[in-house]
C-alpha positions in Angstrom: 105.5 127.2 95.2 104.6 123.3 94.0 104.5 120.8 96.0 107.6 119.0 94.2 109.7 122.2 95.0 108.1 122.6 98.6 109.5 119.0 99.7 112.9 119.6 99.1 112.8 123.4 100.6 111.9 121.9 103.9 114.1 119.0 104.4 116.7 121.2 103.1 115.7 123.5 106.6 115.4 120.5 109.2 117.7 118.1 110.9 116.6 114.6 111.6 118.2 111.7 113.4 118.4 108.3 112.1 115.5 106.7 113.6 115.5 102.7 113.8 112.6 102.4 111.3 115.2 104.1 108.3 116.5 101.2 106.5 120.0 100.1 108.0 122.2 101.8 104.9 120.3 104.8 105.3 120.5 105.1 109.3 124.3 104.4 108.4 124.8 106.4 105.5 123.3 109.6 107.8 125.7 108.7 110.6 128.4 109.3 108.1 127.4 112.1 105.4 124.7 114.5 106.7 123.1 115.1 103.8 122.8 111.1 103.0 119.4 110.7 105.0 118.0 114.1 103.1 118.5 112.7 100.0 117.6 109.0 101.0 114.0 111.3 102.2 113.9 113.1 99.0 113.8 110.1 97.3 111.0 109.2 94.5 108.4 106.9 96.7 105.4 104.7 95.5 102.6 103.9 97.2 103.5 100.5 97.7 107.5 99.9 99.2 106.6 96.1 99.0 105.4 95.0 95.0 102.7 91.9 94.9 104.1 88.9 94.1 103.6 86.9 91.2 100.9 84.3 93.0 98.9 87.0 94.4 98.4 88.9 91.5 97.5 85.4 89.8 95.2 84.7 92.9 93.3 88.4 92.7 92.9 88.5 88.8 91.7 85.2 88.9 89.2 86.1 91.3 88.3 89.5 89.2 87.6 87.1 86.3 85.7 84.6 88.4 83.0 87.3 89.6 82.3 88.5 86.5 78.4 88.1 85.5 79.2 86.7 82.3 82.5 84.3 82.8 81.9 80.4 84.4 84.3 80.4 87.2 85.0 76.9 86.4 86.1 77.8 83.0 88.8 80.1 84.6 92.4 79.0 84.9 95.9 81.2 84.5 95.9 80.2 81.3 92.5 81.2 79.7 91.8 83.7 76.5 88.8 85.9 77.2 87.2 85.0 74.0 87.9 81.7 73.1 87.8 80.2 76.7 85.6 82.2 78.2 83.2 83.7 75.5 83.8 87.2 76.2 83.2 90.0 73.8 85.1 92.7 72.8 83.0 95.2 75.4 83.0 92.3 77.9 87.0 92.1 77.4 86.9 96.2 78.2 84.8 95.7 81.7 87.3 93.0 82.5 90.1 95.6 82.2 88.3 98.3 84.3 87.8 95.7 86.9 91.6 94.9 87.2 92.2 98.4 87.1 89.5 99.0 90.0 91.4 95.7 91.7 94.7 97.0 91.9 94.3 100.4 92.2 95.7 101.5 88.6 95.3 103.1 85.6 96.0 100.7 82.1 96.5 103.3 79.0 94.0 102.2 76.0 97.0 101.5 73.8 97.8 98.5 76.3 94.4 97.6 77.1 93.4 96.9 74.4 96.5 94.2 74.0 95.1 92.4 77.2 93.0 90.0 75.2 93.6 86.9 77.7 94.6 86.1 81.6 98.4 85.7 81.1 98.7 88.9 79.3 96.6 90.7 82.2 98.6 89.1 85.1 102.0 90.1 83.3 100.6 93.5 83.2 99.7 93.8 86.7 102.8 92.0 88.2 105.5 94.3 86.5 103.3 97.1 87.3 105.0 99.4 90.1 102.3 100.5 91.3 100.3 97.7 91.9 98.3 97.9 94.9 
């Protein structure tokens, strides 16, 4: 059996009580359907229940850019293009992708990273990610 079927064919088979760490519409929701906190558990989950926020994201990719071998760090603000502002080349453009992939824990398809060109486009990337780590 897969694992996506498995799930469901064992909390279709237990009982749980509302616990006080369940979210208050789902603790209440189970007081009053008994199948509302099976489904509320059977829900799709990410690894992260609580996404970056903008400023962190800015803070961390910032810092990705700032420890790279071949970027000043004083040439480094929100606003900077990897080429024109910080002399990168096209394969030094790529290893700056793979390191904010490596920095928050994702996976950026070619097709997009090769549009990430420059630190706004990068952050926007990583802050509507939703899996963003």
């Amino acid at each position: 059996m897969a694992a996506a079927a498995l799930r469901p064919a064992i909390l279709r088979r237990i009982r749980l009580s509302p616990s006080p760490s369940l979210p208050f519409a789902a603790s209440a929701a189970a007081a009053s359907h008994p199948h509302a906190l099976v489904r509320w558990l059977a829900r799709p989950m990410s690894s992260h229940d609580a996404h970056l926020t903008r400023e962190e994201v800015v803070d961390r990719v910032l810092d990705v850019l700032k420890s790279h071998p071949k970027v000043d760090p004083s040439k480094v603000t929100p606003e900077a293009h990897f080429e024109k502002d910080l002399g990168l080349d096209s394969l030094d453009t790529v290893e700056v992708v793979m390191a904010i992939e490596e920095e928050f824990k994702l996976e950026i398809p070619d097709k997009e990273a090769d549009k990430i060109d420059s630190l706004p486009l990068a952050i926007e990337y990583v802050a509507n990610h939703p899996m963003a780590g």
